[in-house]
C-alpha positions as CSV (number, residue, x, y, z in Angstrom):
1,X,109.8,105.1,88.3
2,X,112.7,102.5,87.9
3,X,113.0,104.0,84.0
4,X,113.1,107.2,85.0
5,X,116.0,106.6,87.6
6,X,118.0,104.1,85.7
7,X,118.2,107.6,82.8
8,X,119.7,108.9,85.7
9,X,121.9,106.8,86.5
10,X,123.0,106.3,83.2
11,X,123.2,109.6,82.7
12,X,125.6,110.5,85.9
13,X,128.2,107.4,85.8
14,X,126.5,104.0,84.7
15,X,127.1,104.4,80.9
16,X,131.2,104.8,81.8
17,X,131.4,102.3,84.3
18,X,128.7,99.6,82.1
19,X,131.3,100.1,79.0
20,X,134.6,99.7,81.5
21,X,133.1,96.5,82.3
22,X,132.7,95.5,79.1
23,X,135.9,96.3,77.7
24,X,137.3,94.5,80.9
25,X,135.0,91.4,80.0
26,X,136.2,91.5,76.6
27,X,140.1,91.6,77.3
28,X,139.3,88.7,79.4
29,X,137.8,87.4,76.5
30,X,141.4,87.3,74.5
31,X,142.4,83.9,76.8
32,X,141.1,80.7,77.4
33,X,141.6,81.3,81.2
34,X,140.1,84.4,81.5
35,X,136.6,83.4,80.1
36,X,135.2,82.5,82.7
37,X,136.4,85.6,84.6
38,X,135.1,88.0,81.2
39,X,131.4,86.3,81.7
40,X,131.4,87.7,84.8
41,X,132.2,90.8,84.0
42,X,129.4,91.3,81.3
43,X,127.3,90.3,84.5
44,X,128.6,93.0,86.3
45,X,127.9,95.2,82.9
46,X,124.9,94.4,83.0
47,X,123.8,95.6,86.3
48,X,125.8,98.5,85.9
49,X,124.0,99.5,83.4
50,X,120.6,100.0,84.9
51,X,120.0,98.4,88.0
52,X,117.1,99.7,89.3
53,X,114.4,97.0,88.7
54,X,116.9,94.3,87.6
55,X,117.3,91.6,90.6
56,X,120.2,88.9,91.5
57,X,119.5,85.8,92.0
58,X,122.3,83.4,93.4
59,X,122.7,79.3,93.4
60,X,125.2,77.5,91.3
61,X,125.9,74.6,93.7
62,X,130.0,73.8,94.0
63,X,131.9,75.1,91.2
64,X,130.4,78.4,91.9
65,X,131.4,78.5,95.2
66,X,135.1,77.4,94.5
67,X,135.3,80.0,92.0
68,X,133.6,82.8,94.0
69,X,136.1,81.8,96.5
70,X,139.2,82.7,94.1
71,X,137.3,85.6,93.0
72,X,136.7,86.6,96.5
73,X,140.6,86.9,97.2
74,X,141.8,88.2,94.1
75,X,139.2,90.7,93.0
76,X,136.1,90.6,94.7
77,X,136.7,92.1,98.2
78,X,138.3,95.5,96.9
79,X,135.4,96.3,95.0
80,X,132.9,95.0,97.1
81,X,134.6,97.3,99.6
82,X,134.4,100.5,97.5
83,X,130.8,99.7,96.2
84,X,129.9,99.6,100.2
85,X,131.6,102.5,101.2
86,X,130.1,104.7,98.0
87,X,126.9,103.4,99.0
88,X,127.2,104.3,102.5
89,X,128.3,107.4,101.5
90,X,125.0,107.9,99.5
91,X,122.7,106.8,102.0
92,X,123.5,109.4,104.4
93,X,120.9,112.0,102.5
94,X,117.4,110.5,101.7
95,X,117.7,111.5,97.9
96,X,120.5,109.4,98.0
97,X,118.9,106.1,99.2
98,X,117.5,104.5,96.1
99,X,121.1,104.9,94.6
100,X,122.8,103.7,97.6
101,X,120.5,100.8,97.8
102,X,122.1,99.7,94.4
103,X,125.5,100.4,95.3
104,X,124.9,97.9,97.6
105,X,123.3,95.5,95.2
106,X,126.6,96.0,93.3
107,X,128.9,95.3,96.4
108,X,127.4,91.8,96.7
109,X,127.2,90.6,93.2
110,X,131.2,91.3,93.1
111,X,131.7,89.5,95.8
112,X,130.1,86.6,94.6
113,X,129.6,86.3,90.8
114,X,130.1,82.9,90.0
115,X,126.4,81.2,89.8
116,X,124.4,84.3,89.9
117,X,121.6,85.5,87.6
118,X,120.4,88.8,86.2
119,X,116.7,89.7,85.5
């Protein structure tokens, strides 16, 4: 089932926003600085990609929490913000759960990237 609704969700948005990541993660990439920034937007790739049967797993001990903090403030709370309102906004029909459910899988991992893991 989680194949058939990641096509889906490839199909309708994932692909675009998966390769803006990327291309975000690889500008990044260009400086020394924005490395660590860039790895964690091939995380976010990832998951954009096809979420549905992929889970986060967070830990990472104190340099991950100073750095989610600077995240936090400087990036993470817009988009955790519109990942939770478009998932809200998907929820409210019961087709719409599954993806709304991921939306919100989103919002949380860009809040807090530093020290998380994909699989």
């Amino acid at each position: 089932m989680s194949v058939l609704l990641n096509i889906f969700w490839i199909i309708f948005g994932g692909l675009l926003t998966s390769l803006g990541w990327c291309l975000s993660g690889i500008l990044l990439h260009l400086t020394i600085i924005g490395i660590p920034l860039g790895r964690q937007c091939f995380k976010m790739a990832k998951l954009t990609l096809a979420p549905f049967g992929l889970t986060v797993t967070y830990g990472g001990g104190a340099p991950s929490f100073l750095a989610n903090i600077v995240w936090f403030i400087f990036a993470g709370a817009p988009m955790a913000l519109s990942y939770f309102v478009l998932g809200c906004g998907w929820c409210v029909t019961i087709i719409g759960i599954p993806w709304g459910l991921q939306l919100f899988k989103l919002a949380k991992l860009s809040l807090f990237p530093f020290g998380a893991d994909i699989h």
